[in-house]
C-alpha positions as a Markdown table, in Angstrom:
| # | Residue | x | y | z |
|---|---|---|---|---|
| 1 | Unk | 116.2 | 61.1 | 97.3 |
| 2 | Unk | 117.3 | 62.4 | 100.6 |
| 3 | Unk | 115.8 | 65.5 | 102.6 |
| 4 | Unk | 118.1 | 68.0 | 101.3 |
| 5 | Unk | 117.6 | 66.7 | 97.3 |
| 6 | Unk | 113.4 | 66.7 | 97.9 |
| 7 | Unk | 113.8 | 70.1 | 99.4 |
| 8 | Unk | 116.1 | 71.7 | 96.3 |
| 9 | Unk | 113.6 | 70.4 | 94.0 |
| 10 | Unk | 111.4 | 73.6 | 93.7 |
| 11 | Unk | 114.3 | 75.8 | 94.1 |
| 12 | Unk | 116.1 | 74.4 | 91.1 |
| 13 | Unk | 112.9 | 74.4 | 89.4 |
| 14 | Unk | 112.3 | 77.9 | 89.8 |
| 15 | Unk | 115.4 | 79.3 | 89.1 |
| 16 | Unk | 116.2 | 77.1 | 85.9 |
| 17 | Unk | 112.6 | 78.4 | 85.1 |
| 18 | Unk | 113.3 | 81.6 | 84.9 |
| 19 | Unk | 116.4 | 81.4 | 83.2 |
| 20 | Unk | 114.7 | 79.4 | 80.5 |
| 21 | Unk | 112.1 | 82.5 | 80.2 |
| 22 | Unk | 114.7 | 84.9 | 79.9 |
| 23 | Unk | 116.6 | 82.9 | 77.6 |
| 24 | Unk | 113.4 | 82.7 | 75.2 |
| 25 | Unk | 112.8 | 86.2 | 75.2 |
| 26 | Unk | 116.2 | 87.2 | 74.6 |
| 27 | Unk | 116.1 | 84.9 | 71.8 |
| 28 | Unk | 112.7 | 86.2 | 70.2 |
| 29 | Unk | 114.2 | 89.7 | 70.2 |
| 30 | Unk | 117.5 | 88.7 | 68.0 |
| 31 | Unk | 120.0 | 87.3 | 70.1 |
| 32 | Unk | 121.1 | 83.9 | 69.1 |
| 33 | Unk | 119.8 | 81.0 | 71.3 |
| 34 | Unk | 123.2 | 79.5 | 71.9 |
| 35 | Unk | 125.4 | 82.3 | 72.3 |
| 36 | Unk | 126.6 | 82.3 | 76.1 |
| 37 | Unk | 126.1 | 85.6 | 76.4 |
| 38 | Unk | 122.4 | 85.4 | 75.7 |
| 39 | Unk | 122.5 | 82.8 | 78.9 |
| 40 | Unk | 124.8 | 85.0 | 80.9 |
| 41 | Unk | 122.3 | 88.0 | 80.5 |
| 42 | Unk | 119.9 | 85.3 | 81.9 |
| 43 | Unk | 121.7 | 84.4 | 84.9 |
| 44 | Unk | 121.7 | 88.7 | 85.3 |
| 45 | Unk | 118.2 | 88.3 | 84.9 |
| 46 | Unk | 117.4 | 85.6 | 87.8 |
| 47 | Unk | 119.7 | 87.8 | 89.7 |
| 48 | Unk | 117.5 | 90.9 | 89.2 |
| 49 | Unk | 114.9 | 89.2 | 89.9 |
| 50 | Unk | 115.7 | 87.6 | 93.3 |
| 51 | Unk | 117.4 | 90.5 | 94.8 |
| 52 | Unk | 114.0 | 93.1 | 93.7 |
| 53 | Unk | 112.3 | 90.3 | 95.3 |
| 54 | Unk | 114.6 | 90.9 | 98.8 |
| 55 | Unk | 114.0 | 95.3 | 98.3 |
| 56 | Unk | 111.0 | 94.4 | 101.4 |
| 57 | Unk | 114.0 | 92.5 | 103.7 |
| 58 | Unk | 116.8 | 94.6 | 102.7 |
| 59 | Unk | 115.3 | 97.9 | 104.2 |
| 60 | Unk | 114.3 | 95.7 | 107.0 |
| 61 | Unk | 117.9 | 95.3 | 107.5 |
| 62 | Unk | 118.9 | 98.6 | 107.1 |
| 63 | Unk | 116.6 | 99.8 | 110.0 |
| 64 | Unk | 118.0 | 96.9 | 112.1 |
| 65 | Unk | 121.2 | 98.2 | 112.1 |
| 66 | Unk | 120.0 | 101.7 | 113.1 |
| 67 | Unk | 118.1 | 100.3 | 115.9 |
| 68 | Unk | 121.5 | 98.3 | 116.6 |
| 69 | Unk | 123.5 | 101.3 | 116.7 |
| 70 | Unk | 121.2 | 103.1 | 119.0 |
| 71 | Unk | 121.2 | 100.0 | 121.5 |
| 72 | Unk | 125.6 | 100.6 | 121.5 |
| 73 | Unk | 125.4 | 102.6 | 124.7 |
| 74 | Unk | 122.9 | 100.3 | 127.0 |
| 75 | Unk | 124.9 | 97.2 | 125.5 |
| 76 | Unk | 128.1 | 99.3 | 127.3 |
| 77 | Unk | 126.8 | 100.2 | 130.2 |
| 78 | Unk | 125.7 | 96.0 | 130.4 |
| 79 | Unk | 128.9 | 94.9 | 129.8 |
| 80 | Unk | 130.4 | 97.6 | 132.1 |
| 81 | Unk | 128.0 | 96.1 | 134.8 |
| 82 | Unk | 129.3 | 92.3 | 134.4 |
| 83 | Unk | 132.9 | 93.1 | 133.7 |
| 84 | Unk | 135.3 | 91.0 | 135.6 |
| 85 | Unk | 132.4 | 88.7 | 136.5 |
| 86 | Unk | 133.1 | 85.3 | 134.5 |
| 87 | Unk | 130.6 | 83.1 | 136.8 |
| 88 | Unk | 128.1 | 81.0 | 135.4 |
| 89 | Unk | 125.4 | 82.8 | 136.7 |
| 90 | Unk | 126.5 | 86.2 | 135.6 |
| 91 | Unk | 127.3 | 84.8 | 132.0 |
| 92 | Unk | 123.6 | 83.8 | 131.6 |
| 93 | Unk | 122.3 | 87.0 | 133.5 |
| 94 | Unk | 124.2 | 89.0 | 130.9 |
| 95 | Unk | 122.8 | 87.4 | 128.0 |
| 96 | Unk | 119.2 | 87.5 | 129.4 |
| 97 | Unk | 119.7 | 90.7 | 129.6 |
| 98 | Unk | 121.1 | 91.5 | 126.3 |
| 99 | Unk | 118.4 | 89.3 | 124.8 |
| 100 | Unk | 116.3 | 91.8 | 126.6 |
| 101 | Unk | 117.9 | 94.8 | 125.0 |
| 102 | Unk | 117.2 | 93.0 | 121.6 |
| 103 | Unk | 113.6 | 92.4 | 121.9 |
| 104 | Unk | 113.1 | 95.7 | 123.7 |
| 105 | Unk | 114.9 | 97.5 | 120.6 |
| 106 | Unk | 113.4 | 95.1 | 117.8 |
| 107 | Unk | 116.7 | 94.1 | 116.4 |
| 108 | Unk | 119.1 | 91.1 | 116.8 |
| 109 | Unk | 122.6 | 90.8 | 115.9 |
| 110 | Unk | 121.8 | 88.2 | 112.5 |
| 111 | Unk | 120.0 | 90.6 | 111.6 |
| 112 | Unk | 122.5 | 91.9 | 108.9 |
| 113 | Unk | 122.4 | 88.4 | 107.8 |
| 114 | Unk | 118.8 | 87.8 | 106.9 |
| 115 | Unk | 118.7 | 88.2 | 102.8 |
| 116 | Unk | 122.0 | 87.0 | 102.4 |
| 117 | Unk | 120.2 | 83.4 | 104.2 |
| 118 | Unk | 117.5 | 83.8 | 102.0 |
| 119 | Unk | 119.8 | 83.8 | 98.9 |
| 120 | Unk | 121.2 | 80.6 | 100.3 |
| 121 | Unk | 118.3 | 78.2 | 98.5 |
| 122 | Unk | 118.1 | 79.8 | 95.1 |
| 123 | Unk | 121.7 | 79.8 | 95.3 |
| 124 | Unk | 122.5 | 76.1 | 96.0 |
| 125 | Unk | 119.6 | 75.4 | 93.3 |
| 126 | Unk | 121.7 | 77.2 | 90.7 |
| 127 | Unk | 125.0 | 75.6 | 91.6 |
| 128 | Unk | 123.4 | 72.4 | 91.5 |
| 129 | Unk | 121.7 | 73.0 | 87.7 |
| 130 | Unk | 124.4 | 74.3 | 86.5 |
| 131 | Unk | 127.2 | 72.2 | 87.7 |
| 132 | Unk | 125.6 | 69.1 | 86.3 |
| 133 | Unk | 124.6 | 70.5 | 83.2 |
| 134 | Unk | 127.5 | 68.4 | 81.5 |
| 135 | Unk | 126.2 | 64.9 | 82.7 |
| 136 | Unk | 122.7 | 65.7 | 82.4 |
| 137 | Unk | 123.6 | 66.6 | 79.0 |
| 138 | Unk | 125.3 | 63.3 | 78.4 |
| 139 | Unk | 122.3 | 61.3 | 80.2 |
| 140 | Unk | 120.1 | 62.7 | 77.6 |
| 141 | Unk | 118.2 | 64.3 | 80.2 |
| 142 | Unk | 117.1 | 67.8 | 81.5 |
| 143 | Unk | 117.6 | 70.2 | 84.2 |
| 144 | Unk | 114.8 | 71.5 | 86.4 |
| 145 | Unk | 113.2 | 73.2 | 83.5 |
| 146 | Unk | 115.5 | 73.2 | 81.2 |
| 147 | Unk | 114.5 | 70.6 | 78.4 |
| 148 | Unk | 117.9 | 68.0 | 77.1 |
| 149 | Unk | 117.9 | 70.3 | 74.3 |
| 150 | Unk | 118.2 | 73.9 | 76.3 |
| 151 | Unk | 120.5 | 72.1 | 78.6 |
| 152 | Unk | 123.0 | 70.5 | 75.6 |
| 153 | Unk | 122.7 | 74.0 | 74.3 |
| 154 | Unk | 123.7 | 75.4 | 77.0 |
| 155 | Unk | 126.8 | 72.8 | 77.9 |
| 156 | Unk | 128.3 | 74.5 | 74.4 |
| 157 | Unk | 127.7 | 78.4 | 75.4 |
| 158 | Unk | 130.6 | 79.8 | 76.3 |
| 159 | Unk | 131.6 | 83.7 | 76.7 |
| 160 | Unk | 135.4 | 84.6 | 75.9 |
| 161 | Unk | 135.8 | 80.7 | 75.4 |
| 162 | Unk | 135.1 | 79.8 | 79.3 |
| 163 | Unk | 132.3 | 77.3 | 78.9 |
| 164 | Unk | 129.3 | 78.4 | 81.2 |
| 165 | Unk | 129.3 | 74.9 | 82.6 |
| 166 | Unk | 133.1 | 75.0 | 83.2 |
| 167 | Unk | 135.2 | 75.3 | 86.6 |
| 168 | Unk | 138.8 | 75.7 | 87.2 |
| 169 | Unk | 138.6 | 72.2 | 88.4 |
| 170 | Unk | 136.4 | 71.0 | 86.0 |
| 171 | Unk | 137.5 | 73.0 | 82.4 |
| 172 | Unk | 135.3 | 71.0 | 80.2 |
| 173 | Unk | 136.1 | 71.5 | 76.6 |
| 174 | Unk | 136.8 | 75.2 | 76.8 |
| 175 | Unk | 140.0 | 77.1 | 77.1 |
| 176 | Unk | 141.5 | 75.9 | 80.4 |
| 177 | Unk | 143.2 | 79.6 | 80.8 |
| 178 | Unk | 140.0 | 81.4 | 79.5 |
| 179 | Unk | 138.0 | 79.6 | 82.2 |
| 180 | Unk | 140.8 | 80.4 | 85.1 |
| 181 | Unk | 141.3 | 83.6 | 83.8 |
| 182 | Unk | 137.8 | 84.6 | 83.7 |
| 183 | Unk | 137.5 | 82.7 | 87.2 |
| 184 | Unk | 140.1 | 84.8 | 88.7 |
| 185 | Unk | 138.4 | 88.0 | 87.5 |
| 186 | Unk | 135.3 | 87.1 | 88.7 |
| 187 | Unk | 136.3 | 86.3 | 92.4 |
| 188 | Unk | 138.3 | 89.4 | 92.6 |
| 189 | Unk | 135.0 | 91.3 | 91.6 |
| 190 | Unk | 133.0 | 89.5 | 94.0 |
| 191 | Unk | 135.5 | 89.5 | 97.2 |
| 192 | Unk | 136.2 | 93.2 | 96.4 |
| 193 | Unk | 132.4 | 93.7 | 96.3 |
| 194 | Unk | 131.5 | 91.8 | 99.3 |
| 195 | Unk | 134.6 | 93.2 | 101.4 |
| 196 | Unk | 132.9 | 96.9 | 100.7 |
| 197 | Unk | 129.8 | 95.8 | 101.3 |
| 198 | Unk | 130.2 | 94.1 | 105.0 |
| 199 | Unk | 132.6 | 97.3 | 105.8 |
| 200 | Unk | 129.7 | 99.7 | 105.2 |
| 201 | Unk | 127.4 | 98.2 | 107.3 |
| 202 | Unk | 130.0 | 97.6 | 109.6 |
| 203 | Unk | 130.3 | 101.2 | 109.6 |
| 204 | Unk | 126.2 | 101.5 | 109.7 |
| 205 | Unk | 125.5 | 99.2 | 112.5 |
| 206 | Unk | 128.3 | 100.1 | 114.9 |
| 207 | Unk | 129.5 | 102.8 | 116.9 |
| 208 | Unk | 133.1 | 103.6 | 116.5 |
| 209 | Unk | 133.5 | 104.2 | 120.1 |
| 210 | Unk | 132.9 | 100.9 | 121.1 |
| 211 | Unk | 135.8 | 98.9 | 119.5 |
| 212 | Unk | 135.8 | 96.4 | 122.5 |
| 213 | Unk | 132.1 | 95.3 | 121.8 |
| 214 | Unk | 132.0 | 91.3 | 121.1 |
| 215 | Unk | 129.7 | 92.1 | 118.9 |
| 216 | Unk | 131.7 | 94.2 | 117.0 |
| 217 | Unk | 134.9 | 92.1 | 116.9 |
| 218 | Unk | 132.5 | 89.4 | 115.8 |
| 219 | Unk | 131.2 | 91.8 | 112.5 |
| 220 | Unk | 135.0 | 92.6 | 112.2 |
| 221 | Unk | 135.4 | 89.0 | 111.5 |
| 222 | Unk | 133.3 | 88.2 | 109.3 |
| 223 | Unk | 134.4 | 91.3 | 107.7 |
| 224 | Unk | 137.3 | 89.5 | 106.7 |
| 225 | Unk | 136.6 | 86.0 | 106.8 |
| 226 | Unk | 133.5 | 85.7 | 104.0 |
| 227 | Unk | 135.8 | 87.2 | 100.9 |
| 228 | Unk | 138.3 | 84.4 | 101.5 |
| 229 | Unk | 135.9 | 82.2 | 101.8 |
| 230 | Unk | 134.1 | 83.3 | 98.6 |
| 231 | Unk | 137.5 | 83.8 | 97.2 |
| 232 | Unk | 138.9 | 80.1 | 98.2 |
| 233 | Unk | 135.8 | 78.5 | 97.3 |
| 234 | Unk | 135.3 | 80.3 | 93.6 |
| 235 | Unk | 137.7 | 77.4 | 92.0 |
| 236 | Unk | 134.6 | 75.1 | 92.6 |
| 237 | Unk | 132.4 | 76.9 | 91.2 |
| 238 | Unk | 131.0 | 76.7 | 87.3 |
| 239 | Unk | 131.5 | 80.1 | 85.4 |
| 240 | Unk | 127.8 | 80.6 | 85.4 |
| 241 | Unk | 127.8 | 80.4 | 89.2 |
| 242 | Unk | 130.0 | 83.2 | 89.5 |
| 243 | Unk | 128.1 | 85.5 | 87.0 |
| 244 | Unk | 125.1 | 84.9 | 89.4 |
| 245 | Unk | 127.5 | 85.4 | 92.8 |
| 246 | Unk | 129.4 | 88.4 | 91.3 |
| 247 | Unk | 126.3 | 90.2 | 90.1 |
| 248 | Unk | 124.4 | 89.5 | 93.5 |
| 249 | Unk | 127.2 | 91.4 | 95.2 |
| 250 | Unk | 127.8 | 93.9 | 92.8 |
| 251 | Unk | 123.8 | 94.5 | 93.7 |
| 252 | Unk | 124.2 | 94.1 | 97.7 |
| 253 | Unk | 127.2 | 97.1 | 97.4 |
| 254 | Unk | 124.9 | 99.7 | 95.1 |
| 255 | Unk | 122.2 | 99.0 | 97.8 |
| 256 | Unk | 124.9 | 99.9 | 100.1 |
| 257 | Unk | 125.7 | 103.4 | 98.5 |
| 258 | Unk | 122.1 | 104.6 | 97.5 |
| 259 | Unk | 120.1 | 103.6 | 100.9 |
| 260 | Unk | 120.8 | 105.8 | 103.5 |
């Protein structure tokens, strides 16, 4: 088992856990134990979880990008002192100085980032469970944990016949259109969601005055480069990945519109 595997283990562990719980108490109140929807509700539920987890870091962020807007007009008047000076010594004078400007203001421009990377683990550990559910299930073995019998179980759940288990590249033994169509759905959700989302704090963090700002050319970016990667990279994903991804940024957005 290599670094990366021995450092997933608690990760997949936990989430798998939780869906497990959520699955059981679903089940205890009426909803049948193999239906997908009883485990898609428990994906929502991990998702819930996480991202109430992340309230703490996520109005850390917000007042990041306040005190990121408020440094806009020393970050000008730096880059007005260096322009037209591409020396190596004035290149690493600027950017001591910038640093400077960051530590002195108590922001940094990752900060946006920061619960987005903490996401990354739990979601790696749910790709991983989920997308080898099927040969688990086939080894006679469990998932993190999810007993052989919970993970069989749910290797047959399906919602609108899209196996949860299932990718466009790998359909299973559902519905090959149900599980693209529902795939195609999805990542237009989650694009939509996460184009909104990066374009309001876009909008939060930087000044509109300053469209010249590497900085902000660099947020403009990734403005438009993290749906198509989400979008492109959707068709790998099991459908059950997707609920997860879709509802995380369905969250991120309403955190978006209600947090000033």
């Amino acid at each position: 088992m290599d670094f990366f595997e021995t450092f997933m283990v608690p990760f997949k562990w936990l989430v798998s856990a939780v869906m497990v719980w959520f699955h059981d108490a679903l089940s205890s109140i009426g909803m049948p134990a193999a239906s997908g929807w009883t485990w898609t509700l428990s994906i929502i539920a991990l998702v819930v979880i996480i991202r109430a987890a992340l309230i703490p870091v996520f109005l850390k962020q917000v007042n990041a990008q306040r005190r990121m807007r408020l440094l806009q007009p020393d970050l000008k008047r730096l880059q007005d002192k260096y322009k037209g000076r591409s020396d190596p010594q004035s290149r690493q004078a600027m950017a001591q100085e910038q640093m400077a400007l960051y530590k002195e203001h108590g922001t940094n421009p990752f900060s946006a980032c920061l619960p987005m990377l903490i996401q990354v683990p739990f979601f790696f550990a749910l790709f991983q469970v989920l997308s080898g559910i099927t040969s688990a299930a086939g080894r006679g073995q469990g998932s993190g944990a999810m007993s052989h019998g919970q993970v069989v179980q749910f290797d047959q759940s399906s919602i609108a016949g899209a196996p949860l288990s299932a990718s466009v590249l790998h359909g299973g033994d559902g519905d090959p259109a149900a599980v693209a169509v529902l795939t195609v759905l999805m990542i237009l959700v989650m694009t939509a969601a996460q184009f909104i989302t990066q374009r309001r704090m876009l909008a939060r963090s930087m000044p509109e005055e300053a469209p010249d700002n590497p900085l902000v050319r660099q947020q403009r970016m990734i403005l438009y480069a993290l749906p198509i990667i989400f979008g492109v990279g959707g068709i790998l994903f099991p459908i059950g990945v997707l609920i997860y991804w879709t509802t995380t940024n369905l969250w991120t957005m309403a955190q978006q519109f209600f947090v000033k």
